[in-house]
Backbone as ProteinMPNN parsed JSONL, in Angstrom:
{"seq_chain_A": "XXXXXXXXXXXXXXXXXXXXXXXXXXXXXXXXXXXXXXXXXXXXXXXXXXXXXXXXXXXXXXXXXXXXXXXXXXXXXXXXXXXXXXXXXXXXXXXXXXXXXXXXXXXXXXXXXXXXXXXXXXXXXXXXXXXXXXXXXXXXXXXXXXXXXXXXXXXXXXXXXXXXXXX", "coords_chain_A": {"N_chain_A": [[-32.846, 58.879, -13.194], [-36.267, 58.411, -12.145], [-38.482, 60.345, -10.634], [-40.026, 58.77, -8.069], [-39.198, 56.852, -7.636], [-36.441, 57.224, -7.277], [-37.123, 58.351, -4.584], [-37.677, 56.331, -3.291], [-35.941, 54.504, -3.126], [-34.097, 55.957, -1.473], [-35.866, 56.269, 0.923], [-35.761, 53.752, 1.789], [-33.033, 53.204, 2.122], [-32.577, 54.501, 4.764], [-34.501, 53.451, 6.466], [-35.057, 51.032, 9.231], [-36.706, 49.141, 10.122], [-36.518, 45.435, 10.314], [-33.824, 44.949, 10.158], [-32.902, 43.717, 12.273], [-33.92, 41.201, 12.166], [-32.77, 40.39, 9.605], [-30.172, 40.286, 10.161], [-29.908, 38.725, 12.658], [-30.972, 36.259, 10.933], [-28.217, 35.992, 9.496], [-26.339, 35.579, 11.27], [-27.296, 33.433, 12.499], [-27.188, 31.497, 10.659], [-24.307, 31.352, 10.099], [-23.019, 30.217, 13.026], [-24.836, 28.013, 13.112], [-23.507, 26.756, 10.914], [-20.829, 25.807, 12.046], [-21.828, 25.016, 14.566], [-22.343, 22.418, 13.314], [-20.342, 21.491, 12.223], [-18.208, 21.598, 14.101], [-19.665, 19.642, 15.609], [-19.584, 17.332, 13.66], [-16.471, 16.641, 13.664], [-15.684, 16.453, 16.281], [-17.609, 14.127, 16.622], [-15.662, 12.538, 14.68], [-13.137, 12.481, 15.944], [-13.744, 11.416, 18.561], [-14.399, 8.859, 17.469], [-11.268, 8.308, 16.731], [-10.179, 7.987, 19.125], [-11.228, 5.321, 20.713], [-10.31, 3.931, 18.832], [-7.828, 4.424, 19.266], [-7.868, 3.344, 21.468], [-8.487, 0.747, 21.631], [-6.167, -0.162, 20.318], [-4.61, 0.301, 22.725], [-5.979, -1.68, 24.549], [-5.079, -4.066, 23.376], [-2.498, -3.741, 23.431], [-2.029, -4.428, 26.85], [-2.948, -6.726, 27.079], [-1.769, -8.459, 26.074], [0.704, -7.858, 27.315], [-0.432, -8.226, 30.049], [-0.815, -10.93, 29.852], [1.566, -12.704, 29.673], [4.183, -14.319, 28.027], [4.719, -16.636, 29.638], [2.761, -17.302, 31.05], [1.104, -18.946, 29.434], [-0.877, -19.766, 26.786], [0.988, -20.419, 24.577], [2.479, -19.494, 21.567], [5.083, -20.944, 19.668], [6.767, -19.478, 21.545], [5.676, -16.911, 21.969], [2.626, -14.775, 22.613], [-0.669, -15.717, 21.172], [-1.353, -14.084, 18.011], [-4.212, -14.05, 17.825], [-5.565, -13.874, 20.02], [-4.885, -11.512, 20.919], [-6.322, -10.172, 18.794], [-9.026, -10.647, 19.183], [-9.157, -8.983, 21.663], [-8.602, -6.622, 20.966], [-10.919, -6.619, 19.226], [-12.672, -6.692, 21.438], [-12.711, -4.365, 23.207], [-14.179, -2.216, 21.709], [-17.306, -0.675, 21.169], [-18.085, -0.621, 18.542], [-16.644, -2.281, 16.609], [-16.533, -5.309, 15.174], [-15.611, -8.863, 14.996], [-15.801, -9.501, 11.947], [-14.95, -10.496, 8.583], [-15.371, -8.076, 6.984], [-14.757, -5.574, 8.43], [-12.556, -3.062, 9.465], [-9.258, -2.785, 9.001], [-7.386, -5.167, 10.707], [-4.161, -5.301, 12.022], [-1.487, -7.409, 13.48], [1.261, -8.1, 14.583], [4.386, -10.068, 15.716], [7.392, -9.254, 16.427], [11.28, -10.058, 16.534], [13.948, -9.47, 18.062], [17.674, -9.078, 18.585], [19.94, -8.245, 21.382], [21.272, -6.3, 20.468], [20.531, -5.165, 18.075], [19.967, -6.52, 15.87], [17.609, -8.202, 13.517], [15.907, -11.029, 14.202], [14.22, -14.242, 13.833], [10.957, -15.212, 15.684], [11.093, -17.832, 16.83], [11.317, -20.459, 18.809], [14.014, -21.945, 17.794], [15.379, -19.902, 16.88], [16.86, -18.789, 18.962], [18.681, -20.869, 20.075], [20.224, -20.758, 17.663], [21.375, -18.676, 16.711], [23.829, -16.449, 17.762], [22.431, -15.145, 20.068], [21.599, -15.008, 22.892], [19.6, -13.212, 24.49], [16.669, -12.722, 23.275], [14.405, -10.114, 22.461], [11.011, -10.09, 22.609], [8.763, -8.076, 20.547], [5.439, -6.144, 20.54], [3.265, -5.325, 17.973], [0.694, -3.778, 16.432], [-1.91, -2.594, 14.445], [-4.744, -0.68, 14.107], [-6.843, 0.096, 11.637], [-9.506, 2.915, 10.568], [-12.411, 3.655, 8.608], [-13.994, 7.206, 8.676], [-16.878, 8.321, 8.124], [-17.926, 11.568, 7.263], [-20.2, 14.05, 8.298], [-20.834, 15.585, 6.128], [-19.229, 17.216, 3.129], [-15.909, 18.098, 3.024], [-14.074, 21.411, 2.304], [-11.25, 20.274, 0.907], [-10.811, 18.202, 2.687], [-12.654, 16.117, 2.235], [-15.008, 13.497, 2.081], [-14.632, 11.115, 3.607], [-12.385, 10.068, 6.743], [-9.36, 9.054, 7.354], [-8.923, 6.938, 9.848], [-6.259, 6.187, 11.868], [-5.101, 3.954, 14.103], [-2.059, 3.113, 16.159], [0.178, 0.478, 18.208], [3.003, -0.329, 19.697], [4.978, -2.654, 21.784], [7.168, -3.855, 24.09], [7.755, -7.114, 24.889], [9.252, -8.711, 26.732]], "CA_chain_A": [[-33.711, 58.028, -12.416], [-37.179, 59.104, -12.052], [-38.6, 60.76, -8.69], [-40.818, 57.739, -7.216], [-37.875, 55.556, -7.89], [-35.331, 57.727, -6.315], [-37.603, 58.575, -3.419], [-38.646, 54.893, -2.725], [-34.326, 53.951, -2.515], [-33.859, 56.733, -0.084], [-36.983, 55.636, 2.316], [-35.504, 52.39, 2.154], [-31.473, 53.274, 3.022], [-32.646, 54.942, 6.11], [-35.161, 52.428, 7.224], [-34.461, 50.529, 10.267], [-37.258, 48.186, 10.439], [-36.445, 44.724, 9.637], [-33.034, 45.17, 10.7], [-32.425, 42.746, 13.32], [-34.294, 39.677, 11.496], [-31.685, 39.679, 8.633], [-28.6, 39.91, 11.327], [-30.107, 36.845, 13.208], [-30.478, 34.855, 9.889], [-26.794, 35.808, 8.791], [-25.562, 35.001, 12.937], [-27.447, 31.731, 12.917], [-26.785, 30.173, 9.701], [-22.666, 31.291, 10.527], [-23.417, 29.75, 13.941], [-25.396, 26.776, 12.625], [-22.041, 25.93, 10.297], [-19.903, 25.668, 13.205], [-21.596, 23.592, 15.272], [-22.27, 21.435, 12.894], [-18.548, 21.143, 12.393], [-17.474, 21.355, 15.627], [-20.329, 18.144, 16.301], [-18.926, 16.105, 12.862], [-15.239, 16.546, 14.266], [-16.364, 15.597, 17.623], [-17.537, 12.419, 16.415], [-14.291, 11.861, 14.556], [-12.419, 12.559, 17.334], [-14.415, 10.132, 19.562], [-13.669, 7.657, 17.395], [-10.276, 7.949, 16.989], [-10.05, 7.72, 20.588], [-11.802, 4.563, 20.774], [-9.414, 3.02, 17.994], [-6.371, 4.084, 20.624], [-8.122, 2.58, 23.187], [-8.707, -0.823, 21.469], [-5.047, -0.851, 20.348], [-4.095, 0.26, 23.684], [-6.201, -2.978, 24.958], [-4.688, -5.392, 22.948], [-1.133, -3.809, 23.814], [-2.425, -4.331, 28.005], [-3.722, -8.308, 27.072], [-0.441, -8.483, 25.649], [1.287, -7.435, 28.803], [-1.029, -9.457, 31.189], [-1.311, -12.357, 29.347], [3.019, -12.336, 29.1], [4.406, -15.756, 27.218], [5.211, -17.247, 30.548], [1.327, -17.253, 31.765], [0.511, -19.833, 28.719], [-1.232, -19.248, 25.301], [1.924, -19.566, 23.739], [2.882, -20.406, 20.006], [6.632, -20.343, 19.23], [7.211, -18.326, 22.468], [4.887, -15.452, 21.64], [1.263, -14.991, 22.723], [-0.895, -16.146, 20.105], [-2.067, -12.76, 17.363], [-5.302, -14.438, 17.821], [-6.104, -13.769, 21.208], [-4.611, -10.316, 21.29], [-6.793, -10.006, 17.975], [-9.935, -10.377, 20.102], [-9.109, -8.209, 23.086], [-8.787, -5.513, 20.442], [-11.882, -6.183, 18.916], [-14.025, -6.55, 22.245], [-12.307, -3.334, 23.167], [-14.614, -1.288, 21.214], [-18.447, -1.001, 20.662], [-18.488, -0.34, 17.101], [-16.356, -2.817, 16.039], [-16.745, -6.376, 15.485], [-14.849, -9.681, 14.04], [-16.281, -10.12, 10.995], [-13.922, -9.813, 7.903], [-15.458, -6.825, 6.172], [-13.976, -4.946, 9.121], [-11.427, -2.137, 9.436], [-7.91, -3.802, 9.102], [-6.193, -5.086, 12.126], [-2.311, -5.872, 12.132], [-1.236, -7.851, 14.628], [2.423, -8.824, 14.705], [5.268, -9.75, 16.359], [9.104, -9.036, 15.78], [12.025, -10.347, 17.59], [15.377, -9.146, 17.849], [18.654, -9.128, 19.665], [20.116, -6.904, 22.145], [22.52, -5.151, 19.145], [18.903, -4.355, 16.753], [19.487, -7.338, 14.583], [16.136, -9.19, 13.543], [15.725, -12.768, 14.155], [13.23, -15.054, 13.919], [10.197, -15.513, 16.774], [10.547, -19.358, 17.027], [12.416, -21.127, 20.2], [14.982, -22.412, 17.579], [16.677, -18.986, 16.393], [18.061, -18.283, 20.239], [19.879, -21.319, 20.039], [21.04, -21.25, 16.354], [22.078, -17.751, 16.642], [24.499, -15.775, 19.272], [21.547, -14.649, 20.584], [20.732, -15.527, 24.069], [18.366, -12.622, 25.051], [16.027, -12.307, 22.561], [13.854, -9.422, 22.838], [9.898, -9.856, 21.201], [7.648, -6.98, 20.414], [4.154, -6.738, 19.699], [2.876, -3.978, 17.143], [-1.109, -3.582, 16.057], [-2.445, -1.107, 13.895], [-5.682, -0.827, 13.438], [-7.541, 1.109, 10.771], [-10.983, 2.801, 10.382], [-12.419, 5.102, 7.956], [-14.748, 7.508, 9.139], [-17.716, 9.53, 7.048], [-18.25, 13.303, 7.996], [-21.779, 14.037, 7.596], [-20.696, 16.615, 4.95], [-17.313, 16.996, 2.035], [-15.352, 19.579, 3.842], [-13.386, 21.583, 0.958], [-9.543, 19.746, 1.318], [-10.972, 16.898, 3.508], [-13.199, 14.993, 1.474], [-16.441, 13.24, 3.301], [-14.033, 10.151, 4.452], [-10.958, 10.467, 6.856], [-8.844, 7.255, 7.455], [-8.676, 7.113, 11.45], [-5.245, 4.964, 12.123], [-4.115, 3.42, 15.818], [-1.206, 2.514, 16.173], [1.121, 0.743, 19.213], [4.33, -1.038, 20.064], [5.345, -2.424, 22.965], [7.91, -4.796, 24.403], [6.847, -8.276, 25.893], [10.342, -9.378, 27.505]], "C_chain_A": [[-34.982, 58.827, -12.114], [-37.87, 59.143, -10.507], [-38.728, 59.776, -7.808], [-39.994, 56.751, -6.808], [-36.861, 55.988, -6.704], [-35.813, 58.215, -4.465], [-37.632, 57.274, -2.358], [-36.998, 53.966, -2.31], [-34.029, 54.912, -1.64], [-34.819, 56.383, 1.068], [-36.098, 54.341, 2.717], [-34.03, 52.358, 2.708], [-31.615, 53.771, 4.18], [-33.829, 54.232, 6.729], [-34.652, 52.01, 8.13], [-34.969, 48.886, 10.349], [-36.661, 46.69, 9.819], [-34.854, 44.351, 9.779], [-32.52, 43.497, 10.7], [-32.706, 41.27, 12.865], [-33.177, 39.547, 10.406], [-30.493, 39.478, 9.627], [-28.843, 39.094, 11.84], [-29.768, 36.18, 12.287], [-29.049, 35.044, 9.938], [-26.083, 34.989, 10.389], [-25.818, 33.677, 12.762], [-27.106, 31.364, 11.582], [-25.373, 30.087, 9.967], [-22.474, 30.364, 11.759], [-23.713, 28.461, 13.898], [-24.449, 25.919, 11.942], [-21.409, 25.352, 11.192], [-20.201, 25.058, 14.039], [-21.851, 22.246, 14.825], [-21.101, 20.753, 12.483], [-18.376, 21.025, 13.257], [-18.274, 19.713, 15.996], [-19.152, 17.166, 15.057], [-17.36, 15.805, 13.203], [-15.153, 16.092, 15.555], [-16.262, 14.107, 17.598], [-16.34, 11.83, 16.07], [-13.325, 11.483, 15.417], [-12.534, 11.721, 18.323], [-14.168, 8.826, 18.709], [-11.949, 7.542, 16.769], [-10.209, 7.632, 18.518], [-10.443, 6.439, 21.007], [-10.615, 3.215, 19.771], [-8.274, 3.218, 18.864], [-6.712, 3.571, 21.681], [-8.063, 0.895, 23.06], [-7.344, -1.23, 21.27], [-4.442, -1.253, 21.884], [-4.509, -1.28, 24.42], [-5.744, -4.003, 24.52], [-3.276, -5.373, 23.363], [-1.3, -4.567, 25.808], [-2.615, -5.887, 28.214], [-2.291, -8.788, 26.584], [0.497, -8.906, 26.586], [0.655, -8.638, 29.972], [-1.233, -10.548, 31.301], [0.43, -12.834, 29.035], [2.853, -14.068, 28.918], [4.128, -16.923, 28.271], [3.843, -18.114, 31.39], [0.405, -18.263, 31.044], [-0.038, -19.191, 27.719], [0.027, -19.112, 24.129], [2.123, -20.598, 22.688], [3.979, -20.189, 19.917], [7.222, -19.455, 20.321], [6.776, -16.834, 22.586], [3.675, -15.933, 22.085], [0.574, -15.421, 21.366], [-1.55, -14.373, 19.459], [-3.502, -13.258, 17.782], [-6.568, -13.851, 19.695], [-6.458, -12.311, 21.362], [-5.911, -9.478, 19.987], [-8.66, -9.576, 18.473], [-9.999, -9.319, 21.376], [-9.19, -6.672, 22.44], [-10.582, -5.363, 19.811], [-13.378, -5.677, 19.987], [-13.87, -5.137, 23.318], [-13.364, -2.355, 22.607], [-16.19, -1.576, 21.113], [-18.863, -0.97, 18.772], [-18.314, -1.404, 16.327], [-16.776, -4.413, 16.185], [-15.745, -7.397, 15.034], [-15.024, -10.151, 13.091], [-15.302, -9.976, 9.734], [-14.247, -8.532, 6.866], [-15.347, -5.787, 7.067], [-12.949, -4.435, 8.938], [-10.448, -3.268, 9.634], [-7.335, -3.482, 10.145], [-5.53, -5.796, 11.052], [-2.199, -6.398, 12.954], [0.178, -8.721, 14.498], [3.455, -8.867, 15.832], [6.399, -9.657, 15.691], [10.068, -9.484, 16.591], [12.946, -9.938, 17.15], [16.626, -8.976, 19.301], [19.095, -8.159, 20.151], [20.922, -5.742, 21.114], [21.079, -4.851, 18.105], [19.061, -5.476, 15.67], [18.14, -8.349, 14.638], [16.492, -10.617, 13.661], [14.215, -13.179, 13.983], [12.311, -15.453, 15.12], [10.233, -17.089, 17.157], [11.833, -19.593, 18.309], [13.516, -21.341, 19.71], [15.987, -21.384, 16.921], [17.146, -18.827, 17.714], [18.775, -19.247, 20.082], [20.79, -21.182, 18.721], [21.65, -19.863, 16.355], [22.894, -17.187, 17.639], [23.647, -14.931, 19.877], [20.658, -14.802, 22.132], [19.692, -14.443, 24.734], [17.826, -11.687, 23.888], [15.143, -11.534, 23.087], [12.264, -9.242, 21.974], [9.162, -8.375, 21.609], [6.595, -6.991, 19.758], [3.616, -5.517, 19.004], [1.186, -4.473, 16.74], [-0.893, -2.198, 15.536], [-3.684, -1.791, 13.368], [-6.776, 0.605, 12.834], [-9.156, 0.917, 10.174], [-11.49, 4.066, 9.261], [-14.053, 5.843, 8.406], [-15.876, 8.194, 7.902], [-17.908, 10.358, 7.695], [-19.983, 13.153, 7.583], [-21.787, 14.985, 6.795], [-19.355, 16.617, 4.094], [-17.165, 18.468, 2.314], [-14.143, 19.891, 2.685], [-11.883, 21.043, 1.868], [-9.39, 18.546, 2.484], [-11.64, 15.616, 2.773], [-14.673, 14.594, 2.317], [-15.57, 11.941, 3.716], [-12.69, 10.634, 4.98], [-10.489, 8.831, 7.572], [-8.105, 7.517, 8.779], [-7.83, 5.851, 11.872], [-4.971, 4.972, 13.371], [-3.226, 2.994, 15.607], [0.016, 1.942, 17.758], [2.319, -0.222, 19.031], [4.479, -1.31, 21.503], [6.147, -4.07, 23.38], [7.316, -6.126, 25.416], [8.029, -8.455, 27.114], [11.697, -8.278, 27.369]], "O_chain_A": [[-34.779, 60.001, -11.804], [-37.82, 58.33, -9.583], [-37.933, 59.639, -6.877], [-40.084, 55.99, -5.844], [-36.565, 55.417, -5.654], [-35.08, 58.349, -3.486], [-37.616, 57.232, -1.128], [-36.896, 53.064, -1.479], [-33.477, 54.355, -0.69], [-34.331, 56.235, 2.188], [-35.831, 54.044, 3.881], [-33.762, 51.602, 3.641], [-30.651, 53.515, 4.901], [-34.053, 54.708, 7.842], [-33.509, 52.456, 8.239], [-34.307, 47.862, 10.517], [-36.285, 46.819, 8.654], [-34.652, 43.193, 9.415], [-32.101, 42.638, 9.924], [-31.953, 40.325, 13.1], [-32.648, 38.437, 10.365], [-29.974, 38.368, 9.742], [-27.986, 38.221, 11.702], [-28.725, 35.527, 12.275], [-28.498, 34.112, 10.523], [-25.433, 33.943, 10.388], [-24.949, 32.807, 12.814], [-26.335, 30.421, 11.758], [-24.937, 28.944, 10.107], [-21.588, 29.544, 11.518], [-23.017, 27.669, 14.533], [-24.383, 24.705, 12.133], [-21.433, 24.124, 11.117], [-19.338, 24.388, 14.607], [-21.712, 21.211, 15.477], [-20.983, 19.529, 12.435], [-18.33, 19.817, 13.49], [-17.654, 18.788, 16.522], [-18.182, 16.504, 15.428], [-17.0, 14.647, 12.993], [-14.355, 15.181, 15.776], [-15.51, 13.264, 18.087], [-15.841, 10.903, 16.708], [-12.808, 10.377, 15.573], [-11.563, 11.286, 18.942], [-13.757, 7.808, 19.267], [-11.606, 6.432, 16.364], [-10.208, 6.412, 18.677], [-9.836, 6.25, 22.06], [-10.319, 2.054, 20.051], [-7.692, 2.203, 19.248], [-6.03, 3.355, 22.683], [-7.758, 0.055, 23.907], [-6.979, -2.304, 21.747], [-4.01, -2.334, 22.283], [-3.605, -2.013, 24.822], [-5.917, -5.025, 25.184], [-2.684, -6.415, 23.64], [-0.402, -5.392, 25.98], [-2.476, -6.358, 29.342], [-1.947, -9.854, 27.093], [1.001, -10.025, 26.679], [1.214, -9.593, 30.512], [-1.647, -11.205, 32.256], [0.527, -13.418, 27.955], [1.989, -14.834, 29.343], [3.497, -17.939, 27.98], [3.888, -19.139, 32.07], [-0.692, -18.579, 31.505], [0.227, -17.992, 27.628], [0.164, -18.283, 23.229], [2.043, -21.826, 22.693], [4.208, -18.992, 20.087], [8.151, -18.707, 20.015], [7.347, -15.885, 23.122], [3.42, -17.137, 22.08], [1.331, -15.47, 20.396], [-2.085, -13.581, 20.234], [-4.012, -12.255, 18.282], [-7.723, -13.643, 20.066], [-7.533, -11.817, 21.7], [-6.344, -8.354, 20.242], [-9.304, -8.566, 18.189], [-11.07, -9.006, 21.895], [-9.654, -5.71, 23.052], [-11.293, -4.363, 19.903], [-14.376, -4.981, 19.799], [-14.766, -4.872, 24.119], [-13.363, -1.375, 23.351], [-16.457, -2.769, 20.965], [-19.859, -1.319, 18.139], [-19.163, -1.769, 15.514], [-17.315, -4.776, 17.231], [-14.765, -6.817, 14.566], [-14.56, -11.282, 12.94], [-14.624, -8.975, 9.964], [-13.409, -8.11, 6.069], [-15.881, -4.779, 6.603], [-12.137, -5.071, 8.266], [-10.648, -4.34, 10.206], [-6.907, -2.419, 10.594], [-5.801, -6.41, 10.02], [-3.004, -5.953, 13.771], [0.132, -9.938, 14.324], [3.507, -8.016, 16.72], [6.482, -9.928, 14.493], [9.702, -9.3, 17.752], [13.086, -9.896, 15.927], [16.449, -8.822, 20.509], [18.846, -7.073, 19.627], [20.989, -4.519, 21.237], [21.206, -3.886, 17.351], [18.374, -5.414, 14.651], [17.782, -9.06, 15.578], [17.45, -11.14, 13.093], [13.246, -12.421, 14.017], [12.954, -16.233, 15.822], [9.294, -17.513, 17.83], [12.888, -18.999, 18.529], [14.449, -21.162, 20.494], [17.097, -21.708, 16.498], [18.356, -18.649, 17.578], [19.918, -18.846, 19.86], [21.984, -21.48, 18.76], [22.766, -19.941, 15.842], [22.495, -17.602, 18.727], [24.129, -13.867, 20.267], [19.449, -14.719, 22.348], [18.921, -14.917, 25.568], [18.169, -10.552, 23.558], [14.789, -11.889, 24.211], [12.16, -8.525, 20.979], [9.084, -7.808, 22.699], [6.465, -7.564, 18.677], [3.569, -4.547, 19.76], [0.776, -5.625, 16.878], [-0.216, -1.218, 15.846], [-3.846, -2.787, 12.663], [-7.232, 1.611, 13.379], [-9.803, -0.024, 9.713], [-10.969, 5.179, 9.179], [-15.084, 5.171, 8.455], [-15.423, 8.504, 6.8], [-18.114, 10.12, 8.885], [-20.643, 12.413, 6.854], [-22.921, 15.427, 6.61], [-18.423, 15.931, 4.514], [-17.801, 19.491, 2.062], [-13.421, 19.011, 2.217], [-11.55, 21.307, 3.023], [-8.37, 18.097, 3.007], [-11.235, 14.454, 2.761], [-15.265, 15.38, 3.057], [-16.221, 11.577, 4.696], [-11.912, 11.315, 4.31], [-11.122, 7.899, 8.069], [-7.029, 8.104, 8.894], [-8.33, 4.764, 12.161], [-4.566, 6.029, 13.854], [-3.288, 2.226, 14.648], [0.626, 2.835, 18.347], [2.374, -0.865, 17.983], [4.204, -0.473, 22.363], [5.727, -5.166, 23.009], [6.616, -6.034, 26.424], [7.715, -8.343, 28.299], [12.769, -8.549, 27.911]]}, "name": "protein", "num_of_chains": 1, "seq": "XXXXXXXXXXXXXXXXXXXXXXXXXXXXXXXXXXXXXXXXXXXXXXXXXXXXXXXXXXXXXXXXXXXXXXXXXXXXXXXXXXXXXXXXXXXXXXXXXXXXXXXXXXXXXXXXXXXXXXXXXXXXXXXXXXXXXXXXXXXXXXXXXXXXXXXXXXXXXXXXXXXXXXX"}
């Protein structure tokens, strides 16, 4: 290696100046990753929370609105109602049908776990005198990250889900 050369890489390994400006960049761009993750998970997070809140509201309209109080089809609230209470539950969402998929069912069954039928005429036709309904919702949203996180993808499919006994 010739002198000027070898002189001009030794000045420069014991330098100092200049230092501290590359260790900022490397801090903040490491820094800058992370909260930009920490914000895009955030958001996700906020809206899952928002999708358990709307199920939770439709399970609550469910509850307050019980068979006995009117709205009823076959002895069940109507899905329709409870269908709304989920959607006005949320700001994001709306009722239009190119909307995240709601579920909205019911199930009935007898005190031993066998299924029956929701209509007034399986308690009498079966040995069933205390039928028991339940109302289930799931509703599903898919979110975008504002970046494709390696082993995540840029969409994550944000599911609610509840259950809950009417009678």
């Amino acid at each position: 290696m010739p002198g000027y050369l070898r002189s001009s890489v030794r000045r420069f390994r014991h330098a100092r100046a200049g230092n501290v400006l590359v260790e900022t960049a490397l801090v903040a761009t490491v820094l800058g990753v992370l909260a930009i993750g920490s914000i895009d998970f955030g958001l996700a997070y906020m809206r899952q929370s928002m999708i358990d809140n709307a199920v939770r509201a439709g399970m609550q309209f469910a509850l307050a609105r019980h068979p006995s109080m009117g709205e009823i089809v076959d002895g069940v609230v109507t899905t329709q109602n409870v269908r709304d209470a989920v959607w006005k539950a949320t700001d994001y969402l709306t009722a239009d049908p190119g909307d995240p998929p709601l579920s909205v069912s019911f199930s009935c069954e007898c005190p031993d776990g066998t299924a029956v039928a929701c209509t007034s005429t399986a308690v009498s036709t079966l040995a069933c005198s205390d039928r028991r309904t339940y109302l289930n919702i799931r509703l599903q949203n898919d979110y975008d990250l504002l970046f494709a996180y390696p082993g995540l993808g840029r969409t994550l499919a944000l599911v609610g889900e509840g259950a809950v006994r009417l009678n």
